[in-house]
N, C-alpha and C positions, 0 to 999 in steps of 0.2 A: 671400455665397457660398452656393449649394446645396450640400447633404448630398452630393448626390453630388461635388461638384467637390471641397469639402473632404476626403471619404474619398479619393478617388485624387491629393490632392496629400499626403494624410499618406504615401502611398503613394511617393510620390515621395520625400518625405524622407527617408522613413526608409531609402530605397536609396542615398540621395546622404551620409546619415550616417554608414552602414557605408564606403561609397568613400572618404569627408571622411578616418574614425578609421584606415583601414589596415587593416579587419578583412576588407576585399574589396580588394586592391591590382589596378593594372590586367593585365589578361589573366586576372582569374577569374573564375569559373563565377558567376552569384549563382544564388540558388535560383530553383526552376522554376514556375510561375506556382501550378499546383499547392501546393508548397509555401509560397508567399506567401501564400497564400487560407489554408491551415488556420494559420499564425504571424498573421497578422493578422486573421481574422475578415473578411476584404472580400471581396465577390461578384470571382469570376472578372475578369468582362467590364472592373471597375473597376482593377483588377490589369494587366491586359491594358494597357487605355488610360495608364495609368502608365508600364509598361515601353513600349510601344510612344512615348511621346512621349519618353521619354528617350533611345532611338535615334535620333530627329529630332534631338535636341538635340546627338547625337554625345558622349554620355556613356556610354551601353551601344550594343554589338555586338550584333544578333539574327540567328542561322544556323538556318535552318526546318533542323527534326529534329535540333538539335543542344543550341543553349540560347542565353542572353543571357549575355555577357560585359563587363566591366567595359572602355571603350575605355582606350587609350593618351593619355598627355594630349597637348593639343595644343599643337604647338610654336609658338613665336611667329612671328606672319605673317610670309610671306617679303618681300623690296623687289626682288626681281629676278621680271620674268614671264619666264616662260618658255613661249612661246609652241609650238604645233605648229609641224614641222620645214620644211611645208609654205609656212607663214605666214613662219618666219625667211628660209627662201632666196629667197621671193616681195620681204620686204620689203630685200634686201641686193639685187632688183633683177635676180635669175637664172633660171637654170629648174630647177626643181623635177623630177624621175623619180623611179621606185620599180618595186620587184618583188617579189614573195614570193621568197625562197632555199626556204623549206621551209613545209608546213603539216600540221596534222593536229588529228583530231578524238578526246576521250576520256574517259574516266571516270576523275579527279583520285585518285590510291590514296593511304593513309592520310596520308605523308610531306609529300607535295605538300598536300593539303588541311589538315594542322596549318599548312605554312609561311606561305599564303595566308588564312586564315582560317576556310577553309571546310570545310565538312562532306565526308567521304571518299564517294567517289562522286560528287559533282558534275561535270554535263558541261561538260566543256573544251573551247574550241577554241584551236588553237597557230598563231603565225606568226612568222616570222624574216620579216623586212622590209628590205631594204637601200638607204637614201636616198641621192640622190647630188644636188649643186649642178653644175651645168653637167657632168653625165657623170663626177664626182668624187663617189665616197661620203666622205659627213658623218655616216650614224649608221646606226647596227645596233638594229633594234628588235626586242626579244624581247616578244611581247605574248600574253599569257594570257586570253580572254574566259571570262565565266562564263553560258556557252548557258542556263540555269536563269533569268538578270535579265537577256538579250540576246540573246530567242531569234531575230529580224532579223539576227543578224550573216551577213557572206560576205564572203569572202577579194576580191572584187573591187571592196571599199570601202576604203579607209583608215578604219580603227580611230578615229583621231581624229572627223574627220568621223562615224564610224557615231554613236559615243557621244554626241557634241554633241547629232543629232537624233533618234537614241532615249532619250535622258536629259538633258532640258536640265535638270532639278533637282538631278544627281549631283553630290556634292563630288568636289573632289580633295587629294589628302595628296599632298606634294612631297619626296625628299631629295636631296642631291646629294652628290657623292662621288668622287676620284681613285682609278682604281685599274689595277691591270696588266691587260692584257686578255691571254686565252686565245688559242693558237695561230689559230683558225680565224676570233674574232673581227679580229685584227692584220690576217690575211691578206684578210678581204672586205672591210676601210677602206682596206686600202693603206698601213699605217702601218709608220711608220719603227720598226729595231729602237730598245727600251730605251725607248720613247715609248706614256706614261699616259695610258688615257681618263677622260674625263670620262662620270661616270654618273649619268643620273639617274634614277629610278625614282619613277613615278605608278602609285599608288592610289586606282583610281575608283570610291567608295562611292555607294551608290543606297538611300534608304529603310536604314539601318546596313546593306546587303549591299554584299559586295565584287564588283563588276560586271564590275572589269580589272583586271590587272596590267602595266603596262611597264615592260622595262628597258632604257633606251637607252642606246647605247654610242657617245661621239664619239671624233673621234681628238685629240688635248687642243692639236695644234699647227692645228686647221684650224678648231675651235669655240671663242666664248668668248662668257658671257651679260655681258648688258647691261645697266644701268638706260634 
């Protein structure tokens, strides 16, 4: 191993030691490359290369102008795909429609940018999206672009599709979750009163940036995932 490789993997350890011991639990700050360089003696660029591969590795967060964060751990793989909504109602054999309900473009204020990860100010693009199977809405998509890591985007792509072919290297983070839905979402499904959606919300990280946000809302009596 070269000098160099061995200083930016001690570089590595000793970030992933502090994470290991709990002295950096996830969602915090670790220090700023800056301050890694004068606590360890290593050139900048070695530093850099460090933090930067542990982004790759999906153990630190990096948000330009903000800092590196310790990532969230990662849950065990899921056994259900979950496919775009496109791909579900193609493959059940029907026809697939969409429309934007609303859209808009904007600079992410303080609130929105802690919840998403990102730094305040980031340009946002917003879309309400309403899927339907044969003229039947099946899901409410709330989808949040981050215009900064997809500046390609436009309201007359599906989000799915854009992402695929401007980021075919993006991960994605999956949860799923039952829950009541808001007056306006019940009313664009068509859903029966006292009847739970199913929601599931993707996070599509790019290079550790968070690129998208969706939250999809089914109506829990007309979707159900599959092995």
């Amino acid at each position: 191993m070269t000098d160099i490789a061995a200083r930016y993997q001690t570089v590595k350890q000793h970030i992933l030691d502090r994470i290991g011991s709990g002295d950096w639990p996830p969602g915090a700050r670790i220090p700023s490359e800056n301050e890694l360089v004068a606590e360890l003696g290593i050139s900048r660029m070695t530093v850099n290369r460090a933090v930067r591969e542990l982004a790759q590795e999906g153990r630190v967060v990096r948000l330009g102008g903000v800092g590196s964060f310790v990532a969230e751990p990662q849950s065990a793989p899921e056994t259900i795909a979950i496919p775009p909504i496109a791909q579900w109602i193609a493959g059940r054999g029907r026809a697939h429609r969409w429309r934007v309900v609303e859209s808009a473009r904007f600079e992410a204020r303080p609130e929105l940018a802690r919840l998403y990860g990102l730094p305040a100010g980031t340009r946002l693009a917003f879309a309400l999206i309403l899927h339907a199977e044969n003229d039947r809405p099946v899901q409410l998509e709330e989808r949040h672009i981050n215009l900064d890591a997809v500046p390609s985007y436009a309201e007359t792509e599906l989000p799915d599709d854009m992402l695929a072919r401007a980021l075919p290297g993006a991960t994605t983070h999956t949860t799923v979750e039952a829950v009541p839905p808001n007056r306006r979402t019940a009313e664009l499904l068509d859903m029966k009163a006292q009847e739970s959606c199913l929601l599931i919300t993707k996070r599509v990280e790019n290079a550790g940036i968070v690129a998208s946000i969706a939250r999809l809302f089914h109506p829990g009596s007309r979707f159900r995932l599959e092995n």
